[in-house]
Every structure is written in C-alpha cells, then in structure tokens.
KOLGU-4560 file (N, C-alpha, C; in nm, 3 decimals, padded with zeros to 5 digits):
<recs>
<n_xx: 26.334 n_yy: 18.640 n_zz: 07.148 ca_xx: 26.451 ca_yy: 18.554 ca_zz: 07.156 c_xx: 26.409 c_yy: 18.412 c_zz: 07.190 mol: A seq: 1 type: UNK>
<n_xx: 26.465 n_yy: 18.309 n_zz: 07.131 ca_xx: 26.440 ca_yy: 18.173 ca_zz: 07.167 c_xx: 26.583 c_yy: 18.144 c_zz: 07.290 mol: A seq: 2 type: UNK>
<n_xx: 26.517 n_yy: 18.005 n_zz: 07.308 ca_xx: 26.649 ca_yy: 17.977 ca_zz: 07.459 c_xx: 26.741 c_yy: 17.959 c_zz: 07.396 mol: A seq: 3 type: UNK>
<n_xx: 26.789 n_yy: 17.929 n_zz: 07.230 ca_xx: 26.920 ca_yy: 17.847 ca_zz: 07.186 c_xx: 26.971 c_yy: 18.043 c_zz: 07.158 mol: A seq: 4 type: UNK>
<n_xx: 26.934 n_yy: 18.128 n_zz: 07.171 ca_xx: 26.986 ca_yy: 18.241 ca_zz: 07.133 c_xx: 26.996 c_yy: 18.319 c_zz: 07.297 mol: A seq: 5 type: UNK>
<n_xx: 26.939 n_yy: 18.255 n_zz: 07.377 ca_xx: 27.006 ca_yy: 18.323 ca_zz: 07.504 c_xx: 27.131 c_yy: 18.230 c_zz: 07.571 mol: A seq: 6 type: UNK>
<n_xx: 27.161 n_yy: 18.131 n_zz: 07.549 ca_xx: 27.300 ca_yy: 18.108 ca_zz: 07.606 c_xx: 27.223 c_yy: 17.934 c_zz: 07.669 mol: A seq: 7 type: UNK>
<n_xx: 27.344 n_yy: 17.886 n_zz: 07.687 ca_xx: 27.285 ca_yy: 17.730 ca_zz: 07.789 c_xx: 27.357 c_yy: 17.748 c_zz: 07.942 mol: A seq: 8 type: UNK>
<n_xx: 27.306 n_yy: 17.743 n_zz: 08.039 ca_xx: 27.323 ca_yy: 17.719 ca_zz: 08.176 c_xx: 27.358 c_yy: 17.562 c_zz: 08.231 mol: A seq: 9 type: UNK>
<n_xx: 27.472 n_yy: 17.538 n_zz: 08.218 ca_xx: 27.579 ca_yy: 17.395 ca_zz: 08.303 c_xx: 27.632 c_yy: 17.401 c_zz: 08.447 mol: A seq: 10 type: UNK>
<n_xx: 27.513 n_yy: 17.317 n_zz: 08.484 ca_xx: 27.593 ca_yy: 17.258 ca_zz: 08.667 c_xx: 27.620 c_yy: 17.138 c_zz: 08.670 mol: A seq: 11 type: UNK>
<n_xx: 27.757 n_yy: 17.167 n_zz: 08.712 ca_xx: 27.862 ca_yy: 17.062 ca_zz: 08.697 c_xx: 27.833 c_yy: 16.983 c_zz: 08.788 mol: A seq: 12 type: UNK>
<n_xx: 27.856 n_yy: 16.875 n_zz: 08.813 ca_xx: 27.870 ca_yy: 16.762 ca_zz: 08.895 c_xx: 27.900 c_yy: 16.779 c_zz: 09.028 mol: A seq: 13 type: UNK>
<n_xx: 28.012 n_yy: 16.840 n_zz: 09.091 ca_xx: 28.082 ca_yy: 16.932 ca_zz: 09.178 c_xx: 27.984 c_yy: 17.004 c_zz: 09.257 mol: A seq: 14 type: UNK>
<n_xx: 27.936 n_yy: 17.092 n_zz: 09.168 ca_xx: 27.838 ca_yy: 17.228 ca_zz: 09.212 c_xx: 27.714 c_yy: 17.125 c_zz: 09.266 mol: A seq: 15 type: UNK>
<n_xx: 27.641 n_yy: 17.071 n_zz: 09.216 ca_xx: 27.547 ca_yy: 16.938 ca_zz: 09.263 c_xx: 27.622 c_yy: 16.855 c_zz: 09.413 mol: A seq: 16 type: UNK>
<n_xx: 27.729 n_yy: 16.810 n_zz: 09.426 ca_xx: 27.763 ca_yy: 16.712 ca_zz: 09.513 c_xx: 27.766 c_yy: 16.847 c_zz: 09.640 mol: A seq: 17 type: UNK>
<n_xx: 27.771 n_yy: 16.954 n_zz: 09.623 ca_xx: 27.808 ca_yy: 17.017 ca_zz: 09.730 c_xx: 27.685 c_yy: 17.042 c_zz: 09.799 mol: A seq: 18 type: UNK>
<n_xx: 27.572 n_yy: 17.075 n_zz: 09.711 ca_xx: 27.441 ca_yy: 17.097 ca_zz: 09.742 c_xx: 27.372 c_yy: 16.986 c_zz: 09.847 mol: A seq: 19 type: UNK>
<n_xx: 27.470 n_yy: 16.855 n_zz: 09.771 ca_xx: 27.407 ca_yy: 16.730 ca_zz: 09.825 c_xx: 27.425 c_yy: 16.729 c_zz: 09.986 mol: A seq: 20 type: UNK>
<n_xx: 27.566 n_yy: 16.785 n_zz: 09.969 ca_xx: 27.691 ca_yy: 16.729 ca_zz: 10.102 c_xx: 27.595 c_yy: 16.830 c_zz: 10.255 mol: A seq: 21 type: UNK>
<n_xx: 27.581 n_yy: 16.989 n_zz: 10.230 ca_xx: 27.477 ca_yy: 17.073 ca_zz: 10.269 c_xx: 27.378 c_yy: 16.980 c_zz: 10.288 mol: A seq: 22 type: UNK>
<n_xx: 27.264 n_yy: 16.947 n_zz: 10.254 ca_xx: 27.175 ca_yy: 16.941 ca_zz: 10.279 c_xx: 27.146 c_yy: 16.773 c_zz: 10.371 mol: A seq: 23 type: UNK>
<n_xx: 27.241 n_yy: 16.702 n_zz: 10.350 ca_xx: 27.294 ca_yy: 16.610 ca_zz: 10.472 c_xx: 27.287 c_yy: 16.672 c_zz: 10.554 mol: A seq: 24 type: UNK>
<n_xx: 27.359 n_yy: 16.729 n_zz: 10.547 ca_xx: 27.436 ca_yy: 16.834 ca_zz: 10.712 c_xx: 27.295 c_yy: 16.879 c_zz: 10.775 mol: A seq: 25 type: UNK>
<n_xx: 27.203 n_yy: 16.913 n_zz: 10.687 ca_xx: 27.097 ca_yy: 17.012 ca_zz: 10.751 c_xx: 26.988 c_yy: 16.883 c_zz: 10.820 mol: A seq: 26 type: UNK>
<n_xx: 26.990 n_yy: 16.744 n_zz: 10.824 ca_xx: 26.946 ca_yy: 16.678 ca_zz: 10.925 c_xx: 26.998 c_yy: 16.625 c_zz: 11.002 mol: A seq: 27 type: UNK>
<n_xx: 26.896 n_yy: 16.674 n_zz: 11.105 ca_xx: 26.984 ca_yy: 16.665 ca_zz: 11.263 c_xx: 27.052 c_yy: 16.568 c_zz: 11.260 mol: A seq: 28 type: UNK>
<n_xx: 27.015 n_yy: 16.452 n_zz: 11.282 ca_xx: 27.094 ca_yy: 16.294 ca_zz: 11.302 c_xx: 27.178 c_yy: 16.240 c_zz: 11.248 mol: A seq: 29 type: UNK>
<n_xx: 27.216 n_yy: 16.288 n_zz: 11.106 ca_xx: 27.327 ca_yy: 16.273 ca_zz: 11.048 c_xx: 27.417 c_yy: 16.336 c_zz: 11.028 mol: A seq: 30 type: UNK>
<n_xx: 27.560 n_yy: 16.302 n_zz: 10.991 ca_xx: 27.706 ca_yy: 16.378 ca_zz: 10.998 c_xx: 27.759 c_yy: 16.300 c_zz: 10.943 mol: A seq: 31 type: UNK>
<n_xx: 27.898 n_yy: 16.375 n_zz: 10.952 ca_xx: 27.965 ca_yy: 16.285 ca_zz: 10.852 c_xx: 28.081 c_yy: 16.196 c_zz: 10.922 mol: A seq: 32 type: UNK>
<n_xx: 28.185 n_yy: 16.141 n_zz: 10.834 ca_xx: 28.211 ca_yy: 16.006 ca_zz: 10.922 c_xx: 28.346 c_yy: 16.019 c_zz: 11.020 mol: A seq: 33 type: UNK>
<n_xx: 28.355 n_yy: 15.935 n_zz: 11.082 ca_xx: 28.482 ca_yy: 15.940 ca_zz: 11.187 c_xx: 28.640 c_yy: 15.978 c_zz: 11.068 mol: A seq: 34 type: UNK>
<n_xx: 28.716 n_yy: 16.006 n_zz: 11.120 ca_xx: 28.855 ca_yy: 16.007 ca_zz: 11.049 c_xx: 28.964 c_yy: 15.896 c_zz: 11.101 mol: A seq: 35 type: UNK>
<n_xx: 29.035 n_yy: 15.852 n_zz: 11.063 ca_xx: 29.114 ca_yy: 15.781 ca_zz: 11.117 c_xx: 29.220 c_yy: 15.799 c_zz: 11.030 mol: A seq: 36 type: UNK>
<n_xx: 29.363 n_yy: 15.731 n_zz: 11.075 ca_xx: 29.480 ca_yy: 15.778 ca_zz: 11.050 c_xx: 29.547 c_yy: 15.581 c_zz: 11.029 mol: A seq: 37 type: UNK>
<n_xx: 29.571 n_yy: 15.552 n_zz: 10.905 ca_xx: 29.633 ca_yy: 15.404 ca_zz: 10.903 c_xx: 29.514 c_yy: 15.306 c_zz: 11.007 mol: A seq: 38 type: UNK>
<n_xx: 29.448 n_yy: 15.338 n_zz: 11.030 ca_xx: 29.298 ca_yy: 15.254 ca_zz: 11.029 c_xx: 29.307 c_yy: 15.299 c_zz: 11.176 mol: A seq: 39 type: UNK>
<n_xx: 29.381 n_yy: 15.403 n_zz: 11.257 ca_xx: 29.360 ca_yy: 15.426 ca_zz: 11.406 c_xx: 29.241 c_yy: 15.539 c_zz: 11.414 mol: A seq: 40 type: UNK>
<n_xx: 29.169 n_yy: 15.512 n_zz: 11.506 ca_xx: 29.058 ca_yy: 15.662 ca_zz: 11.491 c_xx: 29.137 c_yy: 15.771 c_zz: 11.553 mol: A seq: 41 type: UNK>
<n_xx: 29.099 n_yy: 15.861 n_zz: 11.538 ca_xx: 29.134 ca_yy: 16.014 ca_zz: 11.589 c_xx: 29.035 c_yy: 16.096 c_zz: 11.570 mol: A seq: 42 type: UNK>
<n_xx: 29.069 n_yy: 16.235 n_zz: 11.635 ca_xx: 28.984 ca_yy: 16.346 ca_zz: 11.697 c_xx: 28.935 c_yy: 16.360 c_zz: 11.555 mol: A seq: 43 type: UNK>
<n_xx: 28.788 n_yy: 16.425 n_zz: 11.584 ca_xx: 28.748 ca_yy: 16.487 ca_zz: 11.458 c_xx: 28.639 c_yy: 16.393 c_zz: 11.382 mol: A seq: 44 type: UNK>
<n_xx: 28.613 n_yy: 16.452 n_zz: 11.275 ca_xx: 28.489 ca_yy: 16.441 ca_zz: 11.155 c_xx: 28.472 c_yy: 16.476 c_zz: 11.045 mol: A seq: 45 type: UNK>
<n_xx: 28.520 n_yy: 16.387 n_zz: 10.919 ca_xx: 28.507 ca_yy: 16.434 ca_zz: 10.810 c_xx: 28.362 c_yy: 16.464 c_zz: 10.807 mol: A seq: 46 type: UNK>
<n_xx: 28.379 n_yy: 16.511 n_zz: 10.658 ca_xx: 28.218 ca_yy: 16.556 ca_zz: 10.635 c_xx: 28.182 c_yy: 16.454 c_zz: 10.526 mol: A seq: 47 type: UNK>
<n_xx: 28.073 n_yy: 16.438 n_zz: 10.535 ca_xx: 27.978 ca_yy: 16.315 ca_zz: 10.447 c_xx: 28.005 c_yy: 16.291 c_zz: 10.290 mol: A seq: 48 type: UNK>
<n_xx: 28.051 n_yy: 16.182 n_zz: 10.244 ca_xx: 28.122 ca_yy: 16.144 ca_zz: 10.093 c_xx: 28.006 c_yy: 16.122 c_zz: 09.986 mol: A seq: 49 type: UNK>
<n_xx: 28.012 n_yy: 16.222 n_zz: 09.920 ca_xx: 27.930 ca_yy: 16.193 ca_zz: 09.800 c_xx: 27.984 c_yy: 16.148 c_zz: 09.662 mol: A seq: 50 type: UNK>
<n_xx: 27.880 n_yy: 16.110 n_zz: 09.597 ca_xx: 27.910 ca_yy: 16.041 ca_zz: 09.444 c_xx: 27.765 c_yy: 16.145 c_zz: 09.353 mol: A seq: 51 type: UNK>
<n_xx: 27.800 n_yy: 16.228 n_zz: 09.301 ca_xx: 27.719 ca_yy: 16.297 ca_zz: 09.208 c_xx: 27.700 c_yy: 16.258 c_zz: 09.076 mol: A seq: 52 type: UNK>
<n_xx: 27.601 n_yy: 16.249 n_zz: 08.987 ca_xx: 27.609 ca_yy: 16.228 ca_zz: 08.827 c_xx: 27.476 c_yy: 16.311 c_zz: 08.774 mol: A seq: 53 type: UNK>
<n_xx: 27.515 n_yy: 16.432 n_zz: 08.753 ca_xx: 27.442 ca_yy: 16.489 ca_zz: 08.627 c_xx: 27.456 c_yy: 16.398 c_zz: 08.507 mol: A seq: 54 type: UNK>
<n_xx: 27.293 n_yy: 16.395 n_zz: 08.432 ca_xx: 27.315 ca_yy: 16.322 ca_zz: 08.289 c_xx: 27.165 c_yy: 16.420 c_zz: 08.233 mol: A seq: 55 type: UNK>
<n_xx: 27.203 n_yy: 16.533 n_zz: 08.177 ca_xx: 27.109 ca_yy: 16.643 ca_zz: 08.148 c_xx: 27.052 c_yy: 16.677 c_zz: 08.263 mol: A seq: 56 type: UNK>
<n_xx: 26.921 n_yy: 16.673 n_zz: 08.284 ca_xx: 26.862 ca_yy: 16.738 ca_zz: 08.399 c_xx: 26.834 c_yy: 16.653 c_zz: 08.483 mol: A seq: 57 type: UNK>
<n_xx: 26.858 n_yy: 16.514 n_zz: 08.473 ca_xx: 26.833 ca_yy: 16.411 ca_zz: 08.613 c_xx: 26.992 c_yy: 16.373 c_zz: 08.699 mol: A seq: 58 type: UNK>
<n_xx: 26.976 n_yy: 16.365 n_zz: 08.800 ca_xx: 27.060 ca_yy: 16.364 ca_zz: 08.915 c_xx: 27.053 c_yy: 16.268 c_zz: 09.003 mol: A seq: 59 type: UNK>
<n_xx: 27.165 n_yy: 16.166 n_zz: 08.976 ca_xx: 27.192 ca_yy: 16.081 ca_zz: 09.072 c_xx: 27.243 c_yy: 16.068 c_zz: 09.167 mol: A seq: 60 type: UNK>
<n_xx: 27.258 n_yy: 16.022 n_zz: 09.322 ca_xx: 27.346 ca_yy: 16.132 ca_zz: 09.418 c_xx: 27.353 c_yy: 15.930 c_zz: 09.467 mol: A seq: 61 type: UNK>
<n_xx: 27.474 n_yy: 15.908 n_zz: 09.552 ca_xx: 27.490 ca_yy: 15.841 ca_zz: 09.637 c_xx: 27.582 c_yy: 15.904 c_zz: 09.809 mol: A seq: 62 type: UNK>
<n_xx: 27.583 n_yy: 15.887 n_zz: 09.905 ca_xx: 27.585 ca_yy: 15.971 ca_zz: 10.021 c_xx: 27.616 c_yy: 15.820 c_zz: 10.108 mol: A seq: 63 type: UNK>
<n_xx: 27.726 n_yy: 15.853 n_zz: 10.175 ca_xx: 27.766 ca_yy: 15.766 ca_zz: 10.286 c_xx: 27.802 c_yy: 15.889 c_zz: 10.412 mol: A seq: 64 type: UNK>
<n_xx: 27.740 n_yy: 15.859 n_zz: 10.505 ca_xx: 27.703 ca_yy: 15.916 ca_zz: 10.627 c_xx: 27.711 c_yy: 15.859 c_zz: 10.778 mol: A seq: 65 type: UNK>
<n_xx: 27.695 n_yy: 15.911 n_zz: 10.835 ca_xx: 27.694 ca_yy: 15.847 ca_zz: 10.970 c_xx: 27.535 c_yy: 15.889 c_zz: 11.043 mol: A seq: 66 type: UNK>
<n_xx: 27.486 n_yy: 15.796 n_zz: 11.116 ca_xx: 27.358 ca_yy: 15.822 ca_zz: 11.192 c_xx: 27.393 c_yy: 15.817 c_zz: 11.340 mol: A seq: 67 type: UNK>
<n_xx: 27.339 n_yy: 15.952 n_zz: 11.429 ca_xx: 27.365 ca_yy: 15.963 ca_zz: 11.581 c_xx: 27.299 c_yy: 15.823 c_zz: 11.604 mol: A seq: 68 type: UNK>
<n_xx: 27.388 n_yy: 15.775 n_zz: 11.741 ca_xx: 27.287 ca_yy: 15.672 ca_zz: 11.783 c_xx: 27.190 c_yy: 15.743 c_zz: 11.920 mol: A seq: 69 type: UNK>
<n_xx: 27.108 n_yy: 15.682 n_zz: 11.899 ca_xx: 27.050 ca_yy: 15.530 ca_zz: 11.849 c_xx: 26.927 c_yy: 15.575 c_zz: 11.775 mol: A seq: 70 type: UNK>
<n_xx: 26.938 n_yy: 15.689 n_zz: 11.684 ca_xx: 26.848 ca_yy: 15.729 ca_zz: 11.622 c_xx: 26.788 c_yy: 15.565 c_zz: 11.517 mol: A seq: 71 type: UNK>
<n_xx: 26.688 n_yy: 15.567 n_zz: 11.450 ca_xx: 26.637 ca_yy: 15.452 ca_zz: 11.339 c_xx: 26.679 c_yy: 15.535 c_zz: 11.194 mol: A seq: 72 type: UNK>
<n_xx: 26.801 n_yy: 15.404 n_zz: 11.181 ca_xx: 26.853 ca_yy: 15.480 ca_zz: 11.072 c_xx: 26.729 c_yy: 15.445 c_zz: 10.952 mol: A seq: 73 type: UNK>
<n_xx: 26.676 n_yy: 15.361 n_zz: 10.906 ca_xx: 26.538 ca_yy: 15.366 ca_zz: 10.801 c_xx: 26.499 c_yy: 15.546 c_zz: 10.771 mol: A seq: 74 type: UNK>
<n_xx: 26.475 n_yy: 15.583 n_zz: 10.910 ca_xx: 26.411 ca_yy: 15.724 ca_zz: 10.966 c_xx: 26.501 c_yy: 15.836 c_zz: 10.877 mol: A seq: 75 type: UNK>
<n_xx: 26.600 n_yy: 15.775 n_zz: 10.946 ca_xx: 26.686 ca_yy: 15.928 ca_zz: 10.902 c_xx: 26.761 c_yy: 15.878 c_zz: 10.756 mol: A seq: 76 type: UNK>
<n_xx: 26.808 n_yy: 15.772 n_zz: 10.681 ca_xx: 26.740 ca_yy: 15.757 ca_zz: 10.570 c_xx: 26.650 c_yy: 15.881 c_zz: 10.432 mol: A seq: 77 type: UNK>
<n_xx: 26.547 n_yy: 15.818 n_zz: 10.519 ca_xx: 26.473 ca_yy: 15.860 ca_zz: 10.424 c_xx: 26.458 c_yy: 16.049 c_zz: 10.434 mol: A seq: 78 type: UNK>
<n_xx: 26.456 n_yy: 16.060 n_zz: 10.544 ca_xx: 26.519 ca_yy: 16.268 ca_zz: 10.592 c_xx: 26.635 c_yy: 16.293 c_zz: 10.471 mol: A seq: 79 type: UNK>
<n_xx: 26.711 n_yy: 16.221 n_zz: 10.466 ca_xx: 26.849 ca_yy: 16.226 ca_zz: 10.386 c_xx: 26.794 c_yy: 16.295 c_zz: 10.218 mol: A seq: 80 type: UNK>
<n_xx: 26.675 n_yy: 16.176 n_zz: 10.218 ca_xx: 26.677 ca_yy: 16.152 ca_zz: 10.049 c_xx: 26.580 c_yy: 16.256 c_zz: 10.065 mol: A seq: 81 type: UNK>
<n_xx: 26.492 n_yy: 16.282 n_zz: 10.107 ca_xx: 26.397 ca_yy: 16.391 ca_zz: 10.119 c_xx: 26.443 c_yy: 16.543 c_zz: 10.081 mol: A seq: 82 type: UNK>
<n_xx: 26.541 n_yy: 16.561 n_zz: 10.204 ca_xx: 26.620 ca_yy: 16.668 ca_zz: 10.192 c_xx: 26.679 c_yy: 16.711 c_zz: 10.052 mol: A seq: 83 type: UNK>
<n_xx: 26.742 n_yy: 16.614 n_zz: 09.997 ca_xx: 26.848 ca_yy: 16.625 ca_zz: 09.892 c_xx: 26.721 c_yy: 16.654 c_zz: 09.772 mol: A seq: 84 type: UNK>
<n_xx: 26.630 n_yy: 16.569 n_zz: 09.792 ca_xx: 26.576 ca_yy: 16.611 ca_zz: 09.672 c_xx: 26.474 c_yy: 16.759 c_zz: 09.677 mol: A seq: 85 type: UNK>
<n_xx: 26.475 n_yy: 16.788 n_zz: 09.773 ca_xx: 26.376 ca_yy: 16.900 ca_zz: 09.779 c_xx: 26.517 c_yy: 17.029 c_zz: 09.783 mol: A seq: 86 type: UNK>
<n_xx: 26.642 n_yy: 16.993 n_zz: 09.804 ca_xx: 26.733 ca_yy: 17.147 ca_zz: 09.780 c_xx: 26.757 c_yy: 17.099 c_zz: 09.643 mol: A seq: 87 type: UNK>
<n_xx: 26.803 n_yy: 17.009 n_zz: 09.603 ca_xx: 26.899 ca_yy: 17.043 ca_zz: 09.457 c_xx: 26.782 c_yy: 17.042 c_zz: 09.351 mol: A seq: 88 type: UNK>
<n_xx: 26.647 n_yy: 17.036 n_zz: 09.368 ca_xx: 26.567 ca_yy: 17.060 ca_zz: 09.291 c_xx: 26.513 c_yy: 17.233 c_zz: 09.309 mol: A seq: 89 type: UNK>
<n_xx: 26.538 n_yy: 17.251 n_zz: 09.429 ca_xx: 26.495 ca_yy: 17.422 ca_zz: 09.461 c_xx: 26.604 c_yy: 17.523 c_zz: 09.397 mol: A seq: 90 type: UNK>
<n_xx: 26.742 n_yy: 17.458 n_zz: 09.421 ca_xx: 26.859 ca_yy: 17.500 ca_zz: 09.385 c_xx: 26.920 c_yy: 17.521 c_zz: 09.241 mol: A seq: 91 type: UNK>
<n_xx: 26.847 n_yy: 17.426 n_zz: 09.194 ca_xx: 26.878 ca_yy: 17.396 ca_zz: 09.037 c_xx: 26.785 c_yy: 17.346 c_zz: 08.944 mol: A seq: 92 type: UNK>
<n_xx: 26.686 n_yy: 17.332 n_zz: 09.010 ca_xx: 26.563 ca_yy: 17.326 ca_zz: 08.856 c_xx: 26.595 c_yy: 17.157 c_zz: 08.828 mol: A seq: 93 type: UNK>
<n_xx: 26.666 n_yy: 17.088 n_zz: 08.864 ca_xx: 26.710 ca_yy: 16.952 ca_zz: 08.810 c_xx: 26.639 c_yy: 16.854 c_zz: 08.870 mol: A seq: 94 type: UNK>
<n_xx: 26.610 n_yy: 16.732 n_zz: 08.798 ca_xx: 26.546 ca_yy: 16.590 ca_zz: 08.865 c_xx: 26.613 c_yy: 16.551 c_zz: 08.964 mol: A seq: 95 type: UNK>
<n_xx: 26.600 n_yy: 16.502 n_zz: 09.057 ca_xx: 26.679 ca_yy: 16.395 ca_zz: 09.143 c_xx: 26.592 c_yy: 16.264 c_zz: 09.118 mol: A seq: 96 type: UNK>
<n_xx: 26.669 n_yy: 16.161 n_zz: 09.023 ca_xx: 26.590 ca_yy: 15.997 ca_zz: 09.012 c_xx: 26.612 c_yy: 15.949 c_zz: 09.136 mol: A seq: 97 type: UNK>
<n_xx: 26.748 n_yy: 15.946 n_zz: 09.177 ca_xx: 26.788 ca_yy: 15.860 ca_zz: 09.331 c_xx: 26.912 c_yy: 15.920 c_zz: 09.357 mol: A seq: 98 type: UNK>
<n_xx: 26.836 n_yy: 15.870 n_zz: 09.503 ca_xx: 26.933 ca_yy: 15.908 ca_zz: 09.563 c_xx: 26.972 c_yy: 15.762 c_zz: 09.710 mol: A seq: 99 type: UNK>
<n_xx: 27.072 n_yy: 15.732 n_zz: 09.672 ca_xx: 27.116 ca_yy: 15.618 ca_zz: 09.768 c_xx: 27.202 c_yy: 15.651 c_zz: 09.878 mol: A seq: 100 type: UNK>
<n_xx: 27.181 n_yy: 15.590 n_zz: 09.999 ca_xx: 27.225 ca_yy: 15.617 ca_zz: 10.164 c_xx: 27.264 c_yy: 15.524 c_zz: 10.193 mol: A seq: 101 type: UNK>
<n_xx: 27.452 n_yy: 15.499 n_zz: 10.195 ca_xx: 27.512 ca_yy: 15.401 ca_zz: 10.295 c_xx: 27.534 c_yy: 15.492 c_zz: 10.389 mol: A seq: 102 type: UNK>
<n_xx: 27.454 n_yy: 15.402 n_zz: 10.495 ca_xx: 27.495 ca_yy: 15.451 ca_zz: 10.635 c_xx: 27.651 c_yy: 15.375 c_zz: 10.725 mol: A seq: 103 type: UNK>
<n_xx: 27.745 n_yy: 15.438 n_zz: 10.677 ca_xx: 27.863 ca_yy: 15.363 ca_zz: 10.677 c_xx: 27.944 c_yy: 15.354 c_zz: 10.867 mol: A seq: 104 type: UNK>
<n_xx: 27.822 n_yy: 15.418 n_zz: 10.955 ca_xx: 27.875 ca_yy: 15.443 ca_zz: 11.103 c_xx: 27.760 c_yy: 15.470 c_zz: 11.185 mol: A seq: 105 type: UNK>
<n_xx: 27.781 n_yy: 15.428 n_zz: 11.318 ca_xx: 27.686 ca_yy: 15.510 ca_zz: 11.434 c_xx: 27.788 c_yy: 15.616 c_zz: 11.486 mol: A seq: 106 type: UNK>
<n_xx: 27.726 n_yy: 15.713 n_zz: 11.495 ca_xx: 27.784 ca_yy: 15.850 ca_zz: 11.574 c_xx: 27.754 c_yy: 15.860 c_zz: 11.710 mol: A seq: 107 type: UNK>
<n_xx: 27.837 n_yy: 15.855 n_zz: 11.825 ca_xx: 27.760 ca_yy: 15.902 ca_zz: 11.988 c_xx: 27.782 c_yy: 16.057 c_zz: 11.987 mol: A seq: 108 type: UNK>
<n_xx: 27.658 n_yy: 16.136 n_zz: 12.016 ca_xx: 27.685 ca_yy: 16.249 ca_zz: 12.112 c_xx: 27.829 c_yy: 16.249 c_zz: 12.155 mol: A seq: 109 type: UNK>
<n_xx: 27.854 n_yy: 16.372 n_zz: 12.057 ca_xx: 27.964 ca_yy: 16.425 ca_zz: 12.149 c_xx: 27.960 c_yy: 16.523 c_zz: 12.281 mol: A seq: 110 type: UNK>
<n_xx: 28.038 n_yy: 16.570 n_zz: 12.399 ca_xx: 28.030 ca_yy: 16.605 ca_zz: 12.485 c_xx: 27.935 c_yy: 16.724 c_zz: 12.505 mol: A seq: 111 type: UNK>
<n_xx: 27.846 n_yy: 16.735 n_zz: 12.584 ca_xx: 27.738 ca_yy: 16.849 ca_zz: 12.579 c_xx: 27.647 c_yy: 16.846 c_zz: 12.479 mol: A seq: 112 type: UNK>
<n_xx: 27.662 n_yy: 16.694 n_zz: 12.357 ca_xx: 27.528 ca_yy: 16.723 ca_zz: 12.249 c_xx: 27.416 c_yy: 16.663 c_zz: 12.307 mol: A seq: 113 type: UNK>
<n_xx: 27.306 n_yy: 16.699 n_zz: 12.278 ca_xx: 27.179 ca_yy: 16.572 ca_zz: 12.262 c_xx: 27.141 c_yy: 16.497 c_zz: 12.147 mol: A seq: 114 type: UNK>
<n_xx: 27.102 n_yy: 16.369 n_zz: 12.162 ca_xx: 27.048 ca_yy: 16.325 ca_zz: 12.040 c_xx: 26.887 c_yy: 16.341 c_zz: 12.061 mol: A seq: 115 type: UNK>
<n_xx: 26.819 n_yy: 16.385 n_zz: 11.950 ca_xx: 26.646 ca_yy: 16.418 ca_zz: 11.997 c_xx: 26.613 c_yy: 16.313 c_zz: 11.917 mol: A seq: 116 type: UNK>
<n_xx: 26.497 n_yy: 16.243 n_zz: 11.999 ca_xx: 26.425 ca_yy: 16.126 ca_zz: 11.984 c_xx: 26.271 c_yy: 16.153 c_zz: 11.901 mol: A seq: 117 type: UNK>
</recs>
C-alpha cells in the first residue's frame, strides 16, 4: 500500500493550540493571565491565550502568559518555547518554526505558593 491509499491524517489548528496551552502550563513560572470584569480585577485565572497556525506540517504558535514574579522572564521565555516545541512535535510529528511569547503580566504567589529561584 502507498500513503495516498491509506487515508491522510489532519490536526486542526484547535487540536495544536491546546497542546500549546498544556505545555505552558507544564512550566513552573508561568500561568495564565489575571481576569477582570469591565477592566476591574477579580478572583481567579484565566488560562494562557493562544494563536495557532498549521500550514502543512509547520506550526506557528503565539502565547501570551503571565510570569511568577520575580522570576527572569528572558528565562522562562525561552522554557515556554522549548516546551512547546518539544510536545507538539512529540505529539504530532509537526514542525514548530516559531513560536512567540508576550509576556502580558507579573503573577505574585498566591497564598501558600512558592516561587523557586
């Protein structure tokens, strides 16, 4: 059998941004951003906003996040892009060209967390 006679395999954009959104999450220092209500803050934490673009097998990701303080955001940064490209390439066989990090907040420890230095 050739591959055009076994079928084609499509991951959607979606299925990619979620991989992305995960594997944020999985370094320590980053989270995702405050919530607010008509520009007032309130309780709580969204989770980290992605921008995904499959274009065949390369993958562009953009990620706005928050960094604990007073971690060096450069640091955690580059953890970000690291991460992302080492799951959605484990996950899906796909390129990651770039991947871009607005760090759009500082996060404090919330009650009982640590931030590790």
């Amino acid at each position: 059998m050739t591959n055009t006679e076994r079928g084609r395999t499509t991951i959607r954009d979606r299925a990619v941004a979620r991989i992305v959104a995960k594997s944020v999450q999985d370094v320590e220092a980053s989270g995702g951003l405050g919530r607010t209500v008509l520009s007032v803050p309130v309780p709580g934490r969204r989770s980290v906003r992605t921008e995904v673009r499959v274009d065949g097998d390369i993958v562009t990701a953009k990620v706005a996040l928050s960094v604990a303080y007073p971690m060096p955001v450069r640091a955690v940064a580059r953890q970000v892009r690291e991460s992302v490209r080492e799951r959605v390439t484990e996950l899906t066989g796909l390129t990651v060209r770039q991947v871009d990090v607005d760090v759009a907040e500082f996060a404090r420890p919330g009650a009982g967390e640590r931030t590790v230095l």
